[in-house]
C-alpha positions in Angstrom: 13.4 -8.7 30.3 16.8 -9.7 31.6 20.0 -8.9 29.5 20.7 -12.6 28.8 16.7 -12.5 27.3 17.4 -9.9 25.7 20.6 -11.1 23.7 18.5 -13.9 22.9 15.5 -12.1 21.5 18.3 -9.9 19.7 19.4 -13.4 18.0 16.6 -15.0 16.8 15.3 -11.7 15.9 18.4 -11.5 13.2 17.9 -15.0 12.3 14.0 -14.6 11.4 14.7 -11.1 9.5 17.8 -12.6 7.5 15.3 -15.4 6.3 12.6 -13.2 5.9 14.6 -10.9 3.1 15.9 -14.3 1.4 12.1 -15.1 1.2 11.7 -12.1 -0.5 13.7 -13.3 -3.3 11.9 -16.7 -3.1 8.9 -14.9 -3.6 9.5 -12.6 -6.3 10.3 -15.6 -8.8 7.5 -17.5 -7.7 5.3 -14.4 -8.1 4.1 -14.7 -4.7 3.3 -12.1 -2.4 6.0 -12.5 0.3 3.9 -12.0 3.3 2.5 -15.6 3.1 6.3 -16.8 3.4 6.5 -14.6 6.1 3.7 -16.0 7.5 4.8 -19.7 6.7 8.2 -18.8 8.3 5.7 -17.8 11.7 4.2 -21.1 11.8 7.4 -23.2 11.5 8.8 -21.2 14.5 5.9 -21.4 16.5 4.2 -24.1 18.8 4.2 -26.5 16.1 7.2 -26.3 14.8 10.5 -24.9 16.8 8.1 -24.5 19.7 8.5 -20.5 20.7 4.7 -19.6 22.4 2.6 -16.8 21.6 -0.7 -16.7 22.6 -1.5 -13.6 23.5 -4.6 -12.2 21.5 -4.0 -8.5 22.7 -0.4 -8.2 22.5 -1.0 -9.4 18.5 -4.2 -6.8 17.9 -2.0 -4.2 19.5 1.0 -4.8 17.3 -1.0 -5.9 14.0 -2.5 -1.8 14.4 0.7 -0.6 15.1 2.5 -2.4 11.9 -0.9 -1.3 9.7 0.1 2.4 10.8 3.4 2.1 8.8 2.5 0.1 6.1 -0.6 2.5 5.0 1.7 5.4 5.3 4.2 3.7 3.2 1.6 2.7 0.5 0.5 6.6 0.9 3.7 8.1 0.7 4.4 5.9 -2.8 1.5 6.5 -4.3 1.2 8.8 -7.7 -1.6 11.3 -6.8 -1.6 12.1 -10.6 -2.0 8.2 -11.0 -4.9 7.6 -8.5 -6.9 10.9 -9.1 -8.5 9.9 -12.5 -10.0 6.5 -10.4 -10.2 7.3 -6.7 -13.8 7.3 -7.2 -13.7 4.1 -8.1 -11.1 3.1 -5.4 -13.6 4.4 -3.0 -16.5 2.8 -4.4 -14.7 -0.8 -4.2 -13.6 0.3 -0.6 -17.3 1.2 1.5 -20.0 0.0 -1.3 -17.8 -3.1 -2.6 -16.9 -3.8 1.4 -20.6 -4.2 2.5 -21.6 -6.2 -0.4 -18.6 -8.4 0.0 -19.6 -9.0 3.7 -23.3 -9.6 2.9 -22.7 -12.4 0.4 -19.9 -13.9 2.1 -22.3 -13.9 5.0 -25.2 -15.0 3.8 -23.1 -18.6 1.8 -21.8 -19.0 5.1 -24.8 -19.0 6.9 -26.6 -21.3 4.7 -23.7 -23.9 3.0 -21.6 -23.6 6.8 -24.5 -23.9 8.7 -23.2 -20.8 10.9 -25.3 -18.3 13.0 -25.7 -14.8 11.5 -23.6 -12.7 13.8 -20.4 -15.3 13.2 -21.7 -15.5 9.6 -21.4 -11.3 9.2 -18.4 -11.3 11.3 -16.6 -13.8 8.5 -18.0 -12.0 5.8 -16.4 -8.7 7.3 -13.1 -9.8 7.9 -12.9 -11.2 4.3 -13.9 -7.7 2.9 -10.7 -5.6 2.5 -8.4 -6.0 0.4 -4.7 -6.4 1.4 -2.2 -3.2 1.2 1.0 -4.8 1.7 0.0 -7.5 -0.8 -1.8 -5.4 -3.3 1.1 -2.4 -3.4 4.3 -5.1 -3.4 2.5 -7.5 -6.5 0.7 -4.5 -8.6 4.4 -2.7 -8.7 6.1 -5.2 -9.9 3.1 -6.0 -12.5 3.1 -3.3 -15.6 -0.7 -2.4 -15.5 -2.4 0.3 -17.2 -3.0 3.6 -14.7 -6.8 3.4 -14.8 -6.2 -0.6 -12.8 -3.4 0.2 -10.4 -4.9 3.5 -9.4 -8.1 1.9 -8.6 -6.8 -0.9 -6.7 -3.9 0.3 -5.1 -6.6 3.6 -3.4 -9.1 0.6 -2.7 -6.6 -0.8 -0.7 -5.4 1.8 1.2 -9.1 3.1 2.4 -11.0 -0.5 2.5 -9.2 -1.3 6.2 -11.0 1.5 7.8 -14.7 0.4 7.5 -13.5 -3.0 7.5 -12.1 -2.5 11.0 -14.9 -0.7 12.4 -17.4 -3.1 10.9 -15.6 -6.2 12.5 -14.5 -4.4 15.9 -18.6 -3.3 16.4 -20.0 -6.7 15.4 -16.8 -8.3 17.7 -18.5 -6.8 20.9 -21.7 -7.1 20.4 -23.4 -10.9 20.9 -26.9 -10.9 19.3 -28.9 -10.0 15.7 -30.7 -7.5 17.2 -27.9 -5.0 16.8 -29.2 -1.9 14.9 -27.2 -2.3 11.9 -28.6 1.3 10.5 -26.5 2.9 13.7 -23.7 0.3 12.4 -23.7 1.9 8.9 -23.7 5.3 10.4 -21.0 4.8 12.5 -18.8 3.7 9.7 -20.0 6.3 7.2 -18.8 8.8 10.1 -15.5 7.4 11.2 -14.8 6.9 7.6 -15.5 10.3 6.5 -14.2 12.3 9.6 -10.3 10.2 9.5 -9.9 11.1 5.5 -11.1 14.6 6.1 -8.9 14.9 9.7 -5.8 13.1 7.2 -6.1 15.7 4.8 -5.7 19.0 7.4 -2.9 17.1 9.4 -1.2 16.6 5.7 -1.9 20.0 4.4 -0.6 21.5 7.1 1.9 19.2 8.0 3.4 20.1 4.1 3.2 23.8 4.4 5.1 23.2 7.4 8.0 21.5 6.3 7.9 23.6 3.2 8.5 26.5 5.4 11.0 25.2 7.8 14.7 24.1 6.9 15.7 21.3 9.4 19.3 20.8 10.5 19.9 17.5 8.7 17.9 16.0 6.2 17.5 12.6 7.9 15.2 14.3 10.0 12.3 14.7 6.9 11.6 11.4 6.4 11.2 11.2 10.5 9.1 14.1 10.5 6.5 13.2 7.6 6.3 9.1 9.6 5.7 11.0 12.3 2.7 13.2 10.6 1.1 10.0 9.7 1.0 8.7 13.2 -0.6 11.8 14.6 -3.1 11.9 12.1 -3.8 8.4 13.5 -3.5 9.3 16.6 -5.9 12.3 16.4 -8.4 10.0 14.2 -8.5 7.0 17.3 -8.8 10.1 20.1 -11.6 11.6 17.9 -13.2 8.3 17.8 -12.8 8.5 13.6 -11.0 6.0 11.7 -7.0 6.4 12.6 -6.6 4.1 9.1 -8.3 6.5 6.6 -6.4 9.4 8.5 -3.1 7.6 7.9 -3.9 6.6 4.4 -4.8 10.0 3.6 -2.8 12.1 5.1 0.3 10.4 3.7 -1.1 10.5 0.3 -1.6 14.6 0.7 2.6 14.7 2.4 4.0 12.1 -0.4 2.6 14.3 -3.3 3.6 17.6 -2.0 7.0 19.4 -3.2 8.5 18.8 0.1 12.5 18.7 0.7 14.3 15.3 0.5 11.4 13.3 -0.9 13.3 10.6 -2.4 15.0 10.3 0.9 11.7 10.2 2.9 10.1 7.2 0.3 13.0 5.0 1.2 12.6 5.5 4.5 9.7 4.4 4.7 9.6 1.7 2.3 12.6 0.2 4.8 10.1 0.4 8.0 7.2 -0.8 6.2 8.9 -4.0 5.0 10.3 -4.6 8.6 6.5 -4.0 9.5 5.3 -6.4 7.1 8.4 -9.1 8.6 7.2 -8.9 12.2 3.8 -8.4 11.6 2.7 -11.4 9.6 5.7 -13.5 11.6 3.8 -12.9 14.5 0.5 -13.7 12.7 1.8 -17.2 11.5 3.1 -17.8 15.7 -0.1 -16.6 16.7 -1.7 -19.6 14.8 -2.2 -23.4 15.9 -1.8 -25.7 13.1 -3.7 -28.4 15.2 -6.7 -26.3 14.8 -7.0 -26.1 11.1 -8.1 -29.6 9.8 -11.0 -28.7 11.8 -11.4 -25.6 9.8 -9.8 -26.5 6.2 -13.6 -27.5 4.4 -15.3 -24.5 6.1 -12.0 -22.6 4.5 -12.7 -24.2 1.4 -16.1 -23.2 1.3 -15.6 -19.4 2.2 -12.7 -19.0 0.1 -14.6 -20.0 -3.2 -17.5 -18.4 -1.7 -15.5 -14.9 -1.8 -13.3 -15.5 -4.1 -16.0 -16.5 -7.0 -18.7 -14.9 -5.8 -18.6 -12.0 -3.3 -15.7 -10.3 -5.2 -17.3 -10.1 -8.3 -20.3 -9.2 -7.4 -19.2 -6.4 -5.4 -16.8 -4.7 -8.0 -20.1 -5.1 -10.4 -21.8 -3.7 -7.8 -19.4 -0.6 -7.0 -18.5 0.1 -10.3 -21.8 0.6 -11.8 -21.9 4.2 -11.9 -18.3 4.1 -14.3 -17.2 3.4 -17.3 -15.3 0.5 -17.5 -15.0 -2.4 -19.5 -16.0 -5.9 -18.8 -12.3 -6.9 -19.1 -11.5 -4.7 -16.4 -13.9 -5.6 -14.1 -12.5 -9.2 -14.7 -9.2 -8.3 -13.1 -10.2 -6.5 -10.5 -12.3 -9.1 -9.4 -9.2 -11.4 -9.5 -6.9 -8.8 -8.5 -8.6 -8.9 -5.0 -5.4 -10.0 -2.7 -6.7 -10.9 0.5 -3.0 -11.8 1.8 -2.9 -11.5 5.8 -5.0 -8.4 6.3 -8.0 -10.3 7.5 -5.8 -12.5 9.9 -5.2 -9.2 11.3 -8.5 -8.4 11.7 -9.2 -11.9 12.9 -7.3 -11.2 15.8 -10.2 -8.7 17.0 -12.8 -11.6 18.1 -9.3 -13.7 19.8 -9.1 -10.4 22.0 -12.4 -9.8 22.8 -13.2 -13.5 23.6 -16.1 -14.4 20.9 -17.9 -17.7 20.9 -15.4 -20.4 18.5 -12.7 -17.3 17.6 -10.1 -19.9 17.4 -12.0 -21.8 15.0 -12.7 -18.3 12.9 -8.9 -17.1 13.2 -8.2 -20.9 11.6 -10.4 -20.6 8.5 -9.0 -16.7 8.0 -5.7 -17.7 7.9 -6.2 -21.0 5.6 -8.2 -18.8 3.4 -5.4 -16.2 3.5 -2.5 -18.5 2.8 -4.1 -20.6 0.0 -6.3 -18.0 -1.8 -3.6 -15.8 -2.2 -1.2 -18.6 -3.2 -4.2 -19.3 -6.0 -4.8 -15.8 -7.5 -1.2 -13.9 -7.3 0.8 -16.2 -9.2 -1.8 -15.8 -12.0 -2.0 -12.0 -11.9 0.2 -11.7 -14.7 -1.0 -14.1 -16.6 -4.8 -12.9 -16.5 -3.2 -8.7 -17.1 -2.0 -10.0 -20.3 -4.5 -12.2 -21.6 -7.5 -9.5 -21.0 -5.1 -6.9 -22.4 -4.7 -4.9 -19.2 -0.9 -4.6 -19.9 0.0 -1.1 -21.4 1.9 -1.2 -24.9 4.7 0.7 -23.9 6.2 1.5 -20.1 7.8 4.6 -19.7 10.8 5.3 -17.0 10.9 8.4 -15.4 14.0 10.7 -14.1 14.4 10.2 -10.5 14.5 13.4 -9.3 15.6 14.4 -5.7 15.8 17.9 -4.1 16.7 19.8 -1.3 16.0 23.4 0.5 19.2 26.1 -0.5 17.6 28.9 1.8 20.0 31.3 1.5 19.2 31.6 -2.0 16.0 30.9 -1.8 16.5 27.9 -4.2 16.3 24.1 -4.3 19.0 21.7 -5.4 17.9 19.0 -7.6 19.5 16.0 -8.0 18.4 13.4 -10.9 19.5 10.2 -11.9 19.3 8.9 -15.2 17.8 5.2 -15.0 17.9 2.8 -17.9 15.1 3.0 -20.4 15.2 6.9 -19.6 15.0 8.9 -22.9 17.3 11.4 -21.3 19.8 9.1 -22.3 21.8 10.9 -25.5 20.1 14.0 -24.8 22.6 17.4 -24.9 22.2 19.6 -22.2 21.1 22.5 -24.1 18.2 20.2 -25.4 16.8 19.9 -22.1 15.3 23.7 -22.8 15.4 24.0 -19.4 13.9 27.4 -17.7 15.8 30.5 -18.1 17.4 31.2 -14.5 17.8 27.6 -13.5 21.9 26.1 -13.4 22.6 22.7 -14.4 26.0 22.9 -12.4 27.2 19.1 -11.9 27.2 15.4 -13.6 28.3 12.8 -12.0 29.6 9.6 -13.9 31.1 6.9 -12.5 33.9 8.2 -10.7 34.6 11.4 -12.5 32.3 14.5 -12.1 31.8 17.1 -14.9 30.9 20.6 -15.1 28.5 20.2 -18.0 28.5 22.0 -21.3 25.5 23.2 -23.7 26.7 19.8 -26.0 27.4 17.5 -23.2 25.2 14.3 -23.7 23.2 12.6 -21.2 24.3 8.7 -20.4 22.3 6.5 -18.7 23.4 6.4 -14.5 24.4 9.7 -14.9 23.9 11.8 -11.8 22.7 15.7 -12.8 22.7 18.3 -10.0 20.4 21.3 -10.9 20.0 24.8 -8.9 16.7 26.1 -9.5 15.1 29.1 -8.1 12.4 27.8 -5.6 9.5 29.0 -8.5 10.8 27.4 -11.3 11.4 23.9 -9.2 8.0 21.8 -10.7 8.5 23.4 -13.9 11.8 21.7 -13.7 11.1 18.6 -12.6 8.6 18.5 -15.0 10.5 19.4 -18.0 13.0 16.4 -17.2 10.5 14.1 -16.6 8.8 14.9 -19.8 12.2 14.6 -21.9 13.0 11.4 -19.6 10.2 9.9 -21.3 9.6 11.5 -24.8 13.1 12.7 -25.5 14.3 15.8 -27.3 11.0 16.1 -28.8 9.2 16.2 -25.8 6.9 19.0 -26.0 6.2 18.6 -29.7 4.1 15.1 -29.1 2.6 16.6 -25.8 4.2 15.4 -23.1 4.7 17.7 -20.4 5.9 15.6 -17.4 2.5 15.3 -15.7 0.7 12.1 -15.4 -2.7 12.4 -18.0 -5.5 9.8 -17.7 -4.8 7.1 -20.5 -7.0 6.5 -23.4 -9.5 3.9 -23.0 -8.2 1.5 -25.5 -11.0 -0.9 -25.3 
């Protein structure tokens, strides 16, 4: 790449991620996931439309793994342990029962309404199983949903990729039905079960670590914990496990541990993973030839419906037989299924390793994508509040930041009051925080304050807290328990920790 080539790339580069943030605001008053503007925005630049070429299956596998990487660890990082825990059964039902249901049925319509052999027929079905991270974390979080929904679906989401990617990349290079599909399921079982358990040691460890060590500058956290959730991938792919439970994982163990600058290390991320999701699903929609997908569109049709109406459902009855939940619930999570560009990714598997008609499969993936998704998250809303999946009351808590003092063996907390906090009009002596901890600055506005036992709380306020290192959750958990109770906090039972909610139904 020359310099001149390079000042171009730099251009159009700037151009494309400009657009691609003012999409995001496109999107989020549409209600639209904004991946499928992203990958819109791909296809107008591509052959078809400004006429920039990309055709090179490889190049777009190799980069579509390396954006997954930092979009799992992102949805990882974010995600509330204390949230997920009370459903990551079920998450993980949906994710390796609901996954090979969802691949037989869509399989087996395809094979007799499309006419298709088996082995394309399986390897459709397959790439329509998981669900979509980037669209499933980026619609859910703006959607108020009650724990027990989001929990499920936002862990189904994060560990469906990685038998979904070893069931397409096995049946991609491999030509004929007599596969053994028992070693198949084996294989899967293993990879799945070796990268969450090889995630979990490179996050334990990778926590105690950083708990241990004070860094010279606290940029250098959020590097280090992106950095743990590569290796783990990277140890997963060397080990022949799955890297994508191992990144899921292992950033779900690092964002729930007490580690120093964590509020830091979440935006962080969040930044790479949307510039992930830009490129990624840009490149997807140059990748694609709209003068294949006429061709395609009734075949699209057909699978769409086919999984959307009756592979989805079927497989969250399916996977969550064994629970209780009610037959509302199981409604939305059979809608809630986001397909978004995920299974273009994986659709770029059979481009690269050169199967029978993959340009035809790659153009029914990515019409199902685009218009399923454009169906069933507009709607999302809509269907949480009809079925009553909406909770009656949201709660905001204190967002609380700290960092190592290792002199004095202490941390420095810093909170910020957001509105609809309950901290709000609280005095500082009503916080009943732990005897030994220091609530030493507020900032407000401009003007900072060495606070007072009678000094009341305001929302934006800024707090700066020195606790000994002991005390630290007890801390955090005392203000997030006033952040949402008030005052009275302890006396209706809220402690700061999230508790599984009631079953209303």
């Amino acid at each position: 790449m020359t310099v001149d080539s390079l000042n171009v790339f730099l251009l159009a580069g700037a151009l494309v991620l400009i657009a691609a943030v003012v999409a995001v605001r496109v999107s989020v008053r549409l209600g639209l996931p904004s991946l499928v503007l992203y990958l819109l925005i791909g296809v107008a630049i591509g052959e078809s439309g400004l006429g920039i070429q990309f055709s090179d299956p490889d190049v777009a596998r190799s980069f579509a793994y390396a954006a997954l990487i930092v979009i799992l660890a992102e949805g990882g990082l974010t995600t509330r342990w204390d949230q997920v825990r009370p459903v990551f059964g079920i998450g993980l039902a949906l994710a390796t029962v609901g996954v090979a249901v969802s691949t037989a049925v869509v399989a087996v319509i395809c094979h007799y309404l499309l006419g298709l052999d088996w082995l394309p027929a399986i390897l459709l079905g397959a790439i329509f199983a998981p669900t979509d991270a980037a669209a499933v974390f980026s619609t859910l979080r703006r959607l108020p949903l009650k724990r027990r929904l989001s929990g499920a679906l936002e862990s189904e989401s994060g560990l469906n990729d990685a038998p979904a990617i070893v069931l397409v990349t096995i049946l991609a290079a491999h030509s004929g039905p007599g596969d053994n599909f028992l070693v198949i399921g084996v294989t899967v079982v293993y990879e799945l079960i070796g990268g969450a358990a090889l995630g979990y040691v490179v996050g334990r460890l990778g926590a105690e670590i950083l708990r241990r060590t004070a860094l010279p500058a606290s940029g250098l956290y959020p590097l280090v914990v992106l950095t743990l959730t590569v290796l783990a991938y990277g140890l997963g792919a060397f080990a022949h496990m799955s890297g994508f439970a191992a990144v899921y994982i292992a950033a779900l163990v690092l964002g729930n541990s007490h580690l120093p600058h964590r509020g830091a290390t979440r935006s962080f991320v969040e930044g790479l993973a949307w510039l992930a999701q830009i490129a990624l699903f840009v490149m997807l929609g140059l990748l694609a030839s709209p003068s294949d997908m006429p061709e395609a569109f009734l075949a699209a049709v057909v699978a769409g419906a086919a999984l959307t109406f009756v592979a989805r459902p079927i497989s969250v009855w399916a996977s969550t037989a064994p629970f209780m939940m009610t037959v509302r619930e199981k409604i939305f999570l059979s809608w809630a299924g986001l397909r978004g560009a995920v299974p273009v990714v994986f659709a770029t598997i059979p481009l690269a390793e050169g199967v029978e008609d993959a340009d035809w499969l790659f153009a029914v993936v990515f019409i199902v994508s685009v218009l399923y998704t454009l169906i069933q998250a507009p709607t999302l809303p809509w269907l949480a509040a009809r079925l009553g999946m909406v909770p009656a009351f949201a709660t905001r808590d204190a967002d609380v930041e700290s960092a190592p003092l290792e002199r004095l063996d202490a941390d420095l907390i810093h909170v910020r009051v957001p509105p609809g906090s309950r901290l709000h009009g609280v005095e500082i002596g009503e916080l009943r925080v732990p005897q030994g901890v220091n609530i030493a600055l507020i900032v407000r506005g401009d003007t900072t304050t060495v606070p007072g036992p009678r000094t009341k709380l305001q929302h934006g306020d800024e707090i700066l807290i020195v606790a000994p290192r002991a005390l630290r959750r007890a801390t955090e958990s005392r203000l997030r328990a006033v952040g949402r109770r008030g005052r009275l906090a302890g006396w209706f039972g809220e402690h700061g920790r999230e508790e599984p909610e009631d079953d209303e139904d």
